[in-house]
C-alpha positions in Angstrom: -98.5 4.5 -56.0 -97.3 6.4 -53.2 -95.4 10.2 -54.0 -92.3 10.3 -53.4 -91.3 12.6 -50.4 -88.8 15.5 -51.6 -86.4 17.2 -49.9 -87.1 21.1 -49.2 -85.5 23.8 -47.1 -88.8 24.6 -46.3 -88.9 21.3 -45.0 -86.1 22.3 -42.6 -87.5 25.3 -41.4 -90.6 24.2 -40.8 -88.7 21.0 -38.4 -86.1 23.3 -36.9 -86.8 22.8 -33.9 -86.8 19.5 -33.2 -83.2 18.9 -35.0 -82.2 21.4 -32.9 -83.4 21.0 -29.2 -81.4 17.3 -29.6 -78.2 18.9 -30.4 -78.1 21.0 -27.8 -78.8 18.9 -25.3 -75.6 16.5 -26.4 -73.6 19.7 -26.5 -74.6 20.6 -22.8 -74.3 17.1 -21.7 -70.7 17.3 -22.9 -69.7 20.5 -21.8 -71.2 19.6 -18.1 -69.4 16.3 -18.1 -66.2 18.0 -18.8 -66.6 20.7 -16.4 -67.4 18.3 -13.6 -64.3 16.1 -14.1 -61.9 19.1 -13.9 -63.6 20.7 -11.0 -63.3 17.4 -9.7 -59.9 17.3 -10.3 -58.7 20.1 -8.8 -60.7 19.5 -5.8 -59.0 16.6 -5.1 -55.3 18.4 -5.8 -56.4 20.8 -3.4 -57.6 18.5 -0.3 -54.2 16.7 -0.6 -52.3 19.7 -0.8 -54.3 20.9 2.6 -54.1 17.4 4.4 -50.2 17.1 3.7 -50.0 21.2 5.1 -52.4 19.6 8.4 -50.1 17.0 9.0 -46.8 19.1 8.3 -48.1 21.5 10.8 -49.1 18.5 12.8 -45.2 17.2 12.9 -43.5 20.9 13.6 -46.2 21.0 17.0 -44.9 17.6 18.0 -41.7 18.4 17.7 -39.6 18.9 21.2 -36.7 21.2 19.4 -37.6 23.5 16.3 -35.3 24.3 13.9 -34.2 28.0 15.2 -30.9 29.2 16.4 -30.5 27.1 19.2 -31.0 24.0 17.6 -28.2 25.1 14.7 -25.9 26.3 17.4 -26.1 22.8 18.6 -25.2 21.4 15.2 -22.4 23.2 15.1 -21.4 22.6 18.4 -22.0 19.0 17.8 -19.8 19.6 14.6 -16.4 20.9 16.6 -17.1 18.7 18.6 -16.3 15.9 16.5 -13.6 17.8 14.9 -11.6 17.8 18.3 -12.1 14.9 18.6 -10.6 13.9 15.5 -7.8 16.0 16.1 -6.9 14.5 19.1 -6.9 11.0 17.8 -4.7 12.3 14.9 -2.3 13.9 17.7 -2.3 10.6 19.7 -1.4 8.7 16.7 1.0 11.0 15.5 3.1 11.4 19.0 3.3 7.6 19.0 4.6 7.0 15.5 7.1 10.1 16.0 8.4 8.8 19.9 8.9 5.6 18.2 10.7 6.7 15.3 13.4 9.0 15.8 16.3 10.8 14.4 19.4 8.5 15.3 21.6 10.0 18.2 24.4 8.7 15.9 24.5 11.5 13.6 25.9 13.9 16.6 23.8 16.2 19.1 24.9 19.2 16.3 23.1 17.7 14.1 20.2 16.9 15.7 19.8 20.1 17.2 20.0 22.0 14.1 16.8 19.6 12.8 14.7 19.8 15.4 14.1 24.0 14.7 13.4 23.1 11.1 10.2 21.9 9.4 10.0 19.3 7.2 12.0 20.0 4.0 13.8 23.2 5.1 17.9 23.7 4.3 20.1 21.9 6.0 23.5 22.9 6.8 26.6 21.7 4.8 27.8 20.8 8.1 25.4 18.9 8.8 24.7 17.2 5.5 27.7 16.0 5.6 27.5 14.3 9.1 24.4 12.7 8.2 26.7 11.4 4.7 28.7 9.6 6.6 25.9 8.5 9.0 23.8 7.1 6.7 26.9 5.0 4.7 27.3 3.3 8.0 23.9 3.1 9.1 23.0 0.8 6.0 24.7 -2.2 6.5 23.4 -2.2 10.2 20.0 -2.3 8.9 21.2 -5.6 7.1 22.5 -7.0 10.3 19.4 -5.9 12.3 17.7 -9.3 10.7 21.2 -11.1 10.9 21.1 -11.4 7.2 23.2 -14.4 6.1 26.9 -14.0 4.6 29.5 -16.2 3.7 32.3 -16.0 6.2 36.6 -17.2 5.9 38.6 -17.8 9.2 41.0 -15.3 10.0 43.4 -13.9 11.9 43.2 -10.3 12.6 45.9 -8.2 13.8 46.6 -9.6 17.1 47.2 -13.2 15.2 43.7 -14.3 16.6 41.1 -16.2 14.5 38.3 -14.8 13.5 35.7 -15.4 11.0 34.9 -12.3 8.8 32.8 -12.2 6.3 33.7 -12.3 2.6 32.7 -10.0 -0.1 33.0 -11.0 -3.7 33.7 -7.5 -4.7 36.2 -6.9 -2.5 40.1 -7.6 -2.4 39.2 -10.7 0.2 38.3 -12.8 -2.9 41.6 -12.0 -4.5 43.5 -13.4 -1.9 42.7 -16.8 -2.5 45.2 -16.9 -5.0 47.7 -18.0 -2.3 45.1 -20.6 -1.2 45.1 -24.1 -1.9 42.8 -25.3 -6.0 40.6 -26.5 -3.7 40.3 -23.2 -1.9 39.9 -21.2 -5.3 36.8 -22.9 -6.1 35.1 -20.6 -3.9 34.3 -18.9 -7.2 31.3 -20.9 -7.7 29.9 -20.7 -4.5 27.5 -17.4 -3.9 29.0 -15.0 -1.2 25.4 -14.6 0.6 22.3 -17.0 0.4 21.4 -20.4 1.2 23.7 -23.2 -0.6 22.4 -25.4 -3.0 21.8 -29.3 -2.1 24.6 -30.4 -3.5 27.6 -27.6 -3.2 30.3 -27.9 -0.7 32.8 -25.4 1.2 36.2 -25.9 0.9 38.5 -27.3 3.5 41.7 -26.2 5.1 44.9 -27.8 4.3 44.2 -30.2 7.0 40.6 -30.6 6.4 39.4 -27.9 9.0 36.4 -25.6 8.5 37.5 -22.4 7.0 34.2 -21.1 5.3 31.2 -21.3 7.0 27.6 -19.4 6.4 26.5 -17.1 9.4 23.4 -15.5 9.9 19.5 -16.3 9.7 17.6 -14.6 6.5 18.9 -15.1 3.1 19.0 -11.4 1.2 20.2 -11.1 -1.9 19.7 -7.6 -3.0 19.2 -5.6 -0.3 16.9 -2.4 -1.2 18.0 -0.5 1.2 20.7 0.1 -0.8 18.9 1.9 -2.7 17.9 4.8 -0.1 21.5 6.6 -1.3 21.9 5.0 -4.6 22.1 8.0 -6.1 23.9 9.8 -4.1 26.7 11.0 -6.1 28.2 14.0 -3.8 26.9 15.4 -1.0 23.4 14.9 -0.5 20.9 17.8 -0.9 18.3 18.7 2.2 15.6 17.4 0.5 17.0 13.8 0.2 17.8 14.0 4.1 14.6 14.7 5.2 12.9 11.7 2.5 15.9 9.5 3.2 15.0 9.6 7.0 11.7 9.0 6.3 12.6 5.9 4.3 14.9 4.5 6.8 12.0 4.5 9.3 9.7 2.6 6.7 12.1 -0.1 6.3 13.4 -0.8 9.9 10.1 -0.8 10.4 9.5 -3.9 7.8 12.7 -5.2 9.2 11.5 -5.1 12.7 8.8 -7.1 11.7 11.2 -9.6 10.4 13.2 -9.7 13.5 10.4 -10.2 15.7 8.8 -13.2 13.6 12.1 -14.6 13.7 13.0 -14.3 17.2 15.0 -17.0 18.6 15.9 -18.4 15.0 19.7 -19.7 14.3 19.3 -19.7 10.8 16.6 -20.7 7.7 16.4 -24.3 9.3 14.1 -22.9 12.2 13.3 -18.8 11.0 9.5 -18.0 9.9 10.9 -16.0 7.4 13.8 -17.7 5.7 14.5 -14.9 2.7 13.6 -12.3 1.5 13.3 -12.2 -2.2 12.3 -8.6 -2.4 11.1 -5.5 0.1 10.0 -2.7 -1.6 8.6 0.8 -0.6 7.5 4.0 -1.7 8.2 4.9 -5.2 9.6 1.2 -5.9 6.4 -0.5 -4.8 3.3 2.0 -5.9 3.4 0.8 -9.5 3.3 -2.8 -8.1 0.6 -1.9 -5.2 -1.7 -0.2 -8.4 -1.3 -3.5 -10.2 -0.7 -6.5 -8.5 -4.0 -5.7 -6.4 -6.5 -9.1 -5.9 -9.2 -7.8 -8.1 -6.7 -6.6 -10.9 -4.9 -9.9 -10.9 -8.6 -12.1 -10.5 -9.6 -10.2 -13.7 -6.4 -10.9 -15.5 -5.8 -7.1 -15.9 -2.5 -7.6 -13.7 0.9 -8.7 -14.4 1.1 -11.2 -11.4 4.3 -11.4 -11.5 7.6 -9.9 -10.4 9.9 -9.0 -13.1 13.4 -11.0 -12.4 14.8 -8.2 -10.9 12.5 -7.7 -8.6 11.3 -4.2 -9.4 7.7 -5.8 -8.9 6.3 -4.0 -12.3 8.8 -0.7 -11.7 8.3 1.7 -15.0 12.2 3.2 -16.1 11.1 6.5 -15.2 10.4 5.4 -11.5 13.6 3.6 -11.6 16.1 7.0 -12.4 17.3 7.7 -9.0 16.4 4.9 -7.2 19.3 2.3 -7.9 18.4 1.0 -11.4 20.8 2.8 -13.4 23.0 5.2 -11.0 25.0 6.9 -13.6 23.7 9.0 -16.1 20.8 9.5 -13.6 22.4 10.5 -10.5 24.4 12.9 -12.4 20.8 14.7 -14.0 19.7 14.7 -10.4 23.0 16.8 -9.0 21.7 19.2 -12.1 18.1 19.4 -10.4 17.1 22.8 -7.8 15.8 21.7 -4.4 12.2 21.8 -5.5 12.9 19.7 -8.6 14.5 17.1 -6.8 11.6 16.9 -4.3 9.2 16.9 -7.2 11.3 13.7 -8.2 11.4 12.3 -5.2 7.8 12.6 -4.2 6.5 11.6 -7.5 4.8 8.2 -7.3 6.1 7.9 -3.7 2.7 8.0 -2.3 -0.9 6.4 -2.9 -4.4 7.5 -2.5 -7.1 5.7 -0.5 -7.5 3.4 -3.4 -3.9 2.5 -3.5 -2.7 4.2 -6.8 0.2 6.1 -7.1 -0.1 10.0 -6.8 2.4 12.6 -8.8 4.3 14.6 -7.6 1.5 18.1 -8.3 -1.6 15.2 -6.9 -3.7 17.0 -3.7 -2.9 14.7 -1.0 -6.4 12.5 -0.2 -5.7 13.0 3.9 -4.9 15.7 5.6 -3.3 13.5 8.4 -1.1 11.0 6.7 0.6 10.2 3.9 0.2 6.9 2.8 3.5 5.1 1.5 2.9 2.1 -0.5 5.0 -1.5 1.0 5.4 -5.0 -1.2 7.2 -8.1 0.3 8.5 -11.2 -1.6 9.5 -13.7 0.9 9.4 -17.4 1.8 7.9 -18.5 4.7 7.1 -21.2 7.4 3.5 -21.1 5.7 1.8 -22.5 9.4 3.3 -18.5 10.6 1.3 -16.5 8.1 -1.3 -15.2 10.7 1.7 -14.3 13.3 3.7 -12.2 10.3 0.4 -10.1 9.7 -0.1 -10.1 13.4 3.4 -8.3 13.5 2.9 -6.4 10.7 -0.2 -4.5 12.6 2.4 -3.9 15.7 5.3 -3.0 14.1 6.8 0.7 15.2 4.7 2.0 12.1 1.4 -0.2 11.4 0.9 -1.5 8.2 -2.1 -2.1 6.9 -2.2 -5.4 4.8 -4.4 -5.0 1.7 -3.9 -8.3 0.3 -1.6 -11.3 0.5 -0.4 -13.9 -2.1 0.3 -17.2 -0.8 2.5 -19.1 -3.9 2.5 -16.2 -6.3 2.4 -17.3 -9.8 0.6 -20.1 -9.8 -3.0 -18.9 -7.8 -5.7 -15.9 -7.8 -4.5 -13.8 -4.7 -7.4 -12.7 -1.9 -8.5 -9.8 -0.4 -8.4 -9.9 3.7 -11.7 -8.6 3.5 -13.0 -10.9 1.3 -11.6 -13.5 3.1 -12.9 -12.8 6.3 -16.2 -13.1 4.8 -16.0 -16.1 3.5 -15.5 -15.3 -0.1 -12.9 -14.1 -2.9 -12.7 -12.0 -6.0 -14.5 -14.0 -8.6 -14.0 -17.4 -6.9 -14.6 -19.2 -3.0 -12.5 -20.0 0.0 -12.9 -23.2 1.1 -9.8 -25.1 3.4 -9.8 -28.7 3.0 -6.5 -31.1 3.3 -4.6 -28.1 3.7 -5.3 -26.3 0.3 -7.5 -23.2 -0.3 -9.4 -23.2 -3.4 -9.3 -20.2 -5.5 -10.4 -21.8 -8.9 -12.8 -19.5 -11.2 -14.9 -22.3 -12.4 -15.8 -22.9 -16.1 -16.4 -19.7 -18.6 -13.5 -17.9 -16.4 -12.0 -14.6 -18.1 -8.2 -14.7 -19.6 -5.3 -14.3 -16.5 -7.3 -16.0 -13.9 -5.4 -19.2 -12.6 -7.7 -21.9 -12.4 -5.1 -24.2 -9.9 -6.0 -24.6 -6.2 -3.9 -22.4 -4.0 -1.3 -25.5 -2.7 -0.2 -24.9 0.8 2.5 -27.5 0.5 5.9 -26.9 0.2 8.0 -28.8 -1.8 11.3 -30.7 -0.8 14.4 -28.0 -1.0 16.5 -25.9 0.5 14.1 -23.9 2.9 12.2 -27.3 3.9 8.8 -29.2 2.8 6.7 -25.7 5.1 8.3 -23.4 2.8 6.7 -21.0 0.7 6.4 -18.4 -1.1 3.7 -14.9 -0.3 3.6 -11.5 -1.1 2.0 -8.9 1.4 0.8 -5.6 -0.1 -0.1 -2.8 2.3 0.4 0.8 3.1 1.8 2.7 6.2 0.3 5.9 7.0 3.2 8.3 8.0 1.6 10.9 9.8 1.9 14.8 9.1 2.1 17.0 12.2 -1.5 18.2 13.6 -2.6 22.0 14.9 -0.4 22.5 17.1 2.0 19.8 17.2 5.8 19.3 17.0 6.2 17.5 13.0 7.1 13.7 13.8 10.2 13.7 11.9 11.9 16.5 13.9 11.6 15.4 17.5 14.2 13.2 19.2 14.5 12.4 23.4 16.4 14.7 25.6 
């Protein structure tokens, strides 16, 4: 039987060495392996360092113009430059806006040369406030006539005994006077003293069956809102509403002039482009509306839609103090108000940024070369005209720049110009087939998006089987005066 082999530590010792020699050669294998992979490392972080220096160095010899003084006097250069340039295109733009809008030679040469040394929103004279007072009150109802708004007339005879036909105003003592006219006369009291008459009402006759009422003009107007330029002017005005009334007159005979051009040649809603108009709002009256009723807002169903009955298009109360929605108590706290309070008021909400929301009163204007005043339109159209209203929209005497339109408000998903243009809508298509335009969201479509094609018919009424309704939202830059020019709302021809 074999012995059994112990194990010694003199075993160990005498066999040392070969436990030994094996370890250390694993141990420099390892260590040498190592060492080669991070020398080989680095060598390769070092060769691309040096071939993207060569080729750095490479591209600076090739290069015509370094980047020393010269060539950054040039960019600067280059940089004015530009800056003139722009400059003169904002001088251009503003001399044309201001030669074609100017302060009217009916307020006297006293007045005008007292306004013409002033910058914007400077005192005024008593004197002259008060001319521009009585200006203004006559001014107003010549804006309405510039569109030969429509208004019931009587046959009279003025004071040479001649016939005439005048027209009648339900709040004035010309209604009361029918109480020496014939019953059939007196009922007159149904019929509306401006605006188209319904299908079935009728005028009353003379006592002989001649025409004594007729209805003369072209565009129904209901409300007029530029009424609402001195609606709260309780007393003589203060500078600060001259200079932002002026500014609003200019807006709307602007929109009006639109109106009038569309509708040249008209003899009344039979054959006018624009038969009514159901609401024409600006500035402070139309920013909450513009912020709101925009395409995307109302294709997401985050938008109202609609115009409130009164057709403040979405107006908050606070915009509305002031501005002919509750003249009283609120003309009466603006007497109270300094000059810069009031034109805190004034200009709060009155303007919008570049993406069409309103800006306070404190807000840091988003140009330097305009203000941009928001505009809304309600009105019923000749809906084969559409393209030549926004044609004259874009030449009116201050351009406006249509941001969306609504063809039958209500009851479609409004489009973007843009979008248009390009074929497509928010959240939906275009498409024109049989005279519709299809603006329907499809299945799974979110909550305030109107499924219904957008009809381009009319339907059979007063206005005619073309007539319809749109709304046009926009802006019109009013520009501020540049380096070195004569501000726009001071000038006026020699």
């Amino acid at each position: 039987m074999a012995k059994k082999q112990e194990f010694s530590i003199e075993t160990v010792k005498k066999y040392y060495f070969w436990v030994v020699v094996p370890i250390g050669l694993l141990v420099a294998i390892f260590v040498t392996t190592g060492a080669v992979a991070k020398i080989t490392a680095e060598f390769n972080a070092r060769k691309q360092t040096l071939e993207s220096t060569r080729k750095n160095v490479e591209g600076i010899r090739s290069e015509k113009n370094h980047p020393n003084q010269k060539t950054i006097d040039d960019i600067v250069g280059k940089t004015t430059e530009l800056g003139d340039r722009v400059t003169s295109a904002w001088r251009i733009l503003e001399k044309d806006q201001r030669e074609r809008n100017l302060w009217p030679r009916e307020v006297g040469p006293d007045f005008l040369a007292e306004v013409q040394k002033l910058k914007f929103g400077s005192e005024i004279s008593v004197d002259s406030r008060e001319k521009y007072l009585n200006f203004i009150n006559e001014y107003l109802p010549y804006l309405e006539g510039y569109v030969e708004r429509r208004r019931l007339q009587e046959l009279r005879k003025n004071k040479d005994g001649e016939e005439v036909w005048q027209d009648v105003d339900s709040q004035s003592s010309s209604m009361s006077s029918m109480s020496s006219m014939s019953a059939s006369q007196n009922s007159l009291a149904g019929i509306p003293t401006e605006g188209i008459l319904s299908a079935d009402a009728t005028l009353p006759k003379g006592p002989n069956g001649e025409d004594i009422f007729r209805f003369a003009g072209v565009v129904d107007w209901p409300n007029p809102e530029t009424r609402t330029v001195t609606s709260h002017w309780l007393r003589l005005p203060k500078a600060v509403e001259i200079w932002y009334a002026q500014e609003e007159l200019w807006v709307y005979a602007a929109l009006l002039s639109v109106i009038k051009e569309t509708n040249a040649g008209a003899t009344g809603p039979h054959n006018a482009v624009i038969k009514r108009i159901e609401n024409l709002s600006i500035g402070k009256l139309a920013s909450t509306s513009l912020a709101t009723h925009s395409a995307r807002r109302i294709g997401t169903g985050s938008g109202s839609g609609e115009l409130s009955a009164s057709g403040d298009m979405g107006m908050s109360s606070d915009m509305s103090m002031g501005m002919g929605m509750g003249v009283g108590d609120a003309g009466t706290q603006f007497i109270a108000l300094t000059e810069a309070q009031a034109e805190e008021f004034i200009r709060g909400n009155r303007y919008v940024d570049q993406d069409a929301q309103p800006l306070t009163a404190s807000a840091a204007a988003p140009f330097n070369e305009f203000n941009r005043m928001p505009i809304c339109l309600r009105l019923i159209v000749d809906q084969r005209k559409i393209p030549e209203i926004l044609v004259n929209c874009a030449n009116c005497a201050m351009p406006i720049e249509v941001l969306w339109v609504r063809v039958n408000p209500g009851a479609t998903r409004p489009f973007e110009l843009s979008a248009y243009a390009s074929g497509s809508t928010v959240g939906g298509e275009v498409s024109s087939e049989k005279g519709t335009v299809s603006a329907s969201s499809g299945a799974g479509a979110p909550g305030g998006i109107d499924s219904a094609p957008m009809q381009l018919g009319g339907t059979l009424g007063a206005y005619g089987t073309e007539a319809i309704p749109i709304e046009i939202y926009g802006c019109i830059n009013i520009f501020n005066p540049a380096e070195g020019s004569t501000n726009l709302r001071k000038e006026t021809p020699q």
